[in-house]
C-alpha positions as CSV (number, residue, x, y, z in Angstrom):
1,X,47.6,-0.2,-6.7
2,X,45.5,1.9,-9.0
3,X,42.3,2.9,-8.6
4,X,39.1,2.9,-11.2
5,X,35.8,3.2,-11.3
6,X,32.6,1.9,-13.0
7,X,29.5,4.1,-13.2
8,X,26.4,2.0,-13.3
9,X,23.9,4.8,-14.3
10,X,22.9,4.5,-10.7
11,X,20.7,7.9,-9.9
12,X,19.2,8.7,-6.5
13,X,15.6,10.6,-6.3
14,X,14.2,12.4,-3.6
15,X,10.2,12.3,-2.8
16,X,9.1,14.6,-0.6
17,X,6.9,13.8,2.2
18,X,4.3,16.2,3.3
19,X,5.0,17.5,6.8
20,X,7.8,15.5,7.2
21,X,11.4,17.1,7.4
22,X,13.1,13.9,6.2
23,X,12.6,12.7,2.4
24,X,12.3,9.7,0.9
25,X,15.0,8.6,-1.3
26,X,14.9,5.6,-4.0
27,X,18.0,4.7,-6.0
28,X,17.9,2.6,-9.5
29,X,19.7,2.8,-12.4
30,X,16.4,4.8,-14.9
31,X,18.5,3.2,-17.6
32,X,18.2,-0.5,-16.9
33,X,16.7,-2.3,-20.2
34,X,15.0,-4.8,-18.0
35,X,13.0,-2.3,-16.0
36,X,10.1,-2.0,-18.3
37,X,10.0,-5.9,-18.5
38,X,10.2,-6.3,-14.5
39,X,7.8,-3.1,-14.0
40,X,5.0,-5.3,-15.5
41,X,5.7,-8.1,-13.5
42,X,5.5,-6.4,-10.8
43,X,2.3,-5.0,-11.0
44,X,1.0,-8.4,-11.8
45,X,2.6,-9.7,-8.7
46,X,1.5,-7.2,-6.6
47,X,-2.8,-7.3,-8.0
48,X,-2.0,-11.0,-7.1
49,X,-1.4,-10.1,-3.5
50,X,-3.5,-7.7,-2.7
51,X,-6.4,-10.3,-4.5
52,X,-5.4,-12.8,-1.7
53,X,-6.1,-10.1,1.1
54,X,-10.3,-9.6,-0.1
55,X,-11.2,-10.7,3.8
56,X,-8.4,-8.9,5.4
57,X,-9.7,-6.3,7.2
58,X,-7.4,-2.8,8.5
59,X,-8.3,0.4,10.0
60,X,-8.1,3.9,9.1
61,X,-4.0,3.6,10.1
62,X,-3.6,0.5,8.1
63,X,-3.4,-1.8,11.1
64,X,-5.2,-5.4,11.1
65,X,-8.5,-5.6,13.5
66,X,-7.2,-8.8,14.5
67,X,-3.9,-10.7,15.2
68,X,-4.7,-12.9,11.7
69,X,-5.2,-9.7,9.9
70,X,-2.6,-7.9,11.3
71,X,-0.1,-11.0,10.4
72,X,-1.9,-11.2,6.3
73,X,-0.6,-7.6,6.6
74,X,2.7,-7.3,7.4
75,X,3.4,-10.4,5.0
76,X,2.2,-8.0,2.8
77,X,4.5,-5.3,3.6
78,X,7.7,-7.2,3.7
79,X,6.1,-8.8,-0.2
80,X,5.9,-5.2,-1.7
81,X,9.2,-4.1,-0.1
82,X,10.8,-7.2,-1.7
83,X,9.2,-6.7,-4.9
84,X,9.7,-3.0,-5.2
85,X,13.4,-3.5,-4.5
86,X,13.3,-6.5,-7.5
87,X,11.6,-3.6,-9.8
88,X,14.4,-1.2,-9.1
89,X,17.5,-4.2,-8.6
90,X,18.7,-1.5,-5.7
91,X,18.3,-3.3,-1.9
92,X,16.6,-1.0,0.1
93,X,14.2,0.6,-1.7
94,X,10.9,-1.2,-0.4
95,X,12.1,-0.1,3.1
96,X,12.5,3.2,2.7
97,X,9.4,3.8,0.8
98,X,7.1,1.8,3.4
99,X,9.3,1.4,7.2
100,X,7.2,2.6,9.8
101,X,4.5,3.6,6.8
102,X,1.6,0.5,6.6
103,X,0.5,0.2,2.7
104,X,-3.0,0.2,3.4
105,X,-2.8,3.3,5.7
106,X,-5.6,5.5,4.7
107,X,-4.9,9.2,3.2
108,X,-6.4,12.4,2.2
109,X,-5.1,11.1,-1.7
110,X,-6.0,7.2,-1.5
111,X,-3.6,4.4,0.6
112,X,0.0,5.5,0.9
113,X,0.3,2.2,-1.4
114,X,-1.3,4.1,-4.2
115,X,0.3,7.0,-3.2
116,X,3.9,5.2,-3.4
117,X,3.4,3.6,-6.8
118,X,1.9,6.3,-8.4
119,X,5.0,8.2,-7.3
120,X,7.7,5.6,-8.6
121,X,5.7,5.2,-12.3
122,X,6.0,9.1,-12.4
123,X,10.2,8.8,-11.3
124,X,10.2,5.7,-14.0
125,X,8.0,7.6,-16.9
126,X,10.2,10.6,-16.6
127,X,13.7,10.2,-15.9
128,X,14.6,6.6,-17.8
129,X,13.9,7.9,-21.5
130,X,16.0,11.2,-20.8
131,X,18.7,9.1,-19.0
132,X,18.7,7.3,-22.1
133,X,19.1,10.0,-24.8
134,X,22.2,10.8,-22.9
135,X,23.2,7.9,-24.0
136,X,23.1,8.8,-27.6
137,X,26.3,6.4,-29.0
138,X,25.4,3.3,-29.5
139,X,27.9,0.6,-27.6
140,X,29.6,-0.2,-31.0
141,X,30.3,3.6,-32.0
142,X,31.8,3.7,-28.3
143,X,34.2,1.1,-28.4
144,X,35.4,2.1,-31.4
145,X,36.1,5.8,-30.2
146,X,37.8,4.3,-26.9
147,X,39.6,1.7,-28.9
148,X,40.9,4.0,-31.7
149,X,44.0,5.5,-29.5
150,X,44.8,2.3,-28.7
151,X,45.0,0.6,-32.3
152,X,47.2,3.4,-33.7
């Protein structure tokens, strides 16, 4: 049986984690026409949550002062990783940017929430249009170059 293979325009990115030997890495396909469309969602999902949690209170590591708040929060975490993994359509990704690492976890540069989405509009803004002008050939001009040695 013969092999092939698809490419998806899949790419992996590395973000580096002060003082940490280990880096981050998310994995989407920068290409994806629906990424804009689901980016915005996103956000509105996300200002949607994080209005729900106005009397949740956390300390300085992000952990609830109470068992209540502590629950609110960690609903909250799994939400995000769920949604940043529906942003990218790539399992996993809301995981690896948040595991052990509470959103609301205060930092020299603002919550690590900030921090992450910050990061991920920056890996968005600058790899998805120069992933598409490598796709210069439109589908049609494509086909026809593929099909050509086939409709001698």
């Amino acid at each position: 049986m013969s092999k092939y293979v698809l490419d998806e325009g899949v790419e992996s990115f590395e973000i580096e984690v002060k003082n940490r030997k280990k880096p981050i890495v998310v994995t989407f396909c920068p290409t994806d026409e629906k990424l804009p469309y689901r980016y915005k969602q996103f956000f509105e999902n996300m200002q949607s949550e994080v209005d729900k949690m106005q009397d949740i209170q956390a300390d300085e590591y992000g952990k609830g002062k109470d068992q209540k708040d502590q629950t609110a929060l960690d609903k909250f975490q799994n939400i995000i990783e769920r949604e940043i993994d529906v942003l990218l359509d790539y399992e996993g990704n809301g995981k690896e940017l948040f595991g052990n690492r509470t959103p609301f976890r205060a930092t020299k540069n603002g919550y690590w929430l900030e921090q992450v989405l910050m990061v991920l509009s920056d890996i968005i803004i600058e790899n998805a249009p120069q992933t598409m002008e490598r796709c210069n050939l439109t589908m049609s001009e494509r086909g026809k170059r593929y099909a050509a040695k086939y409709l001698k």
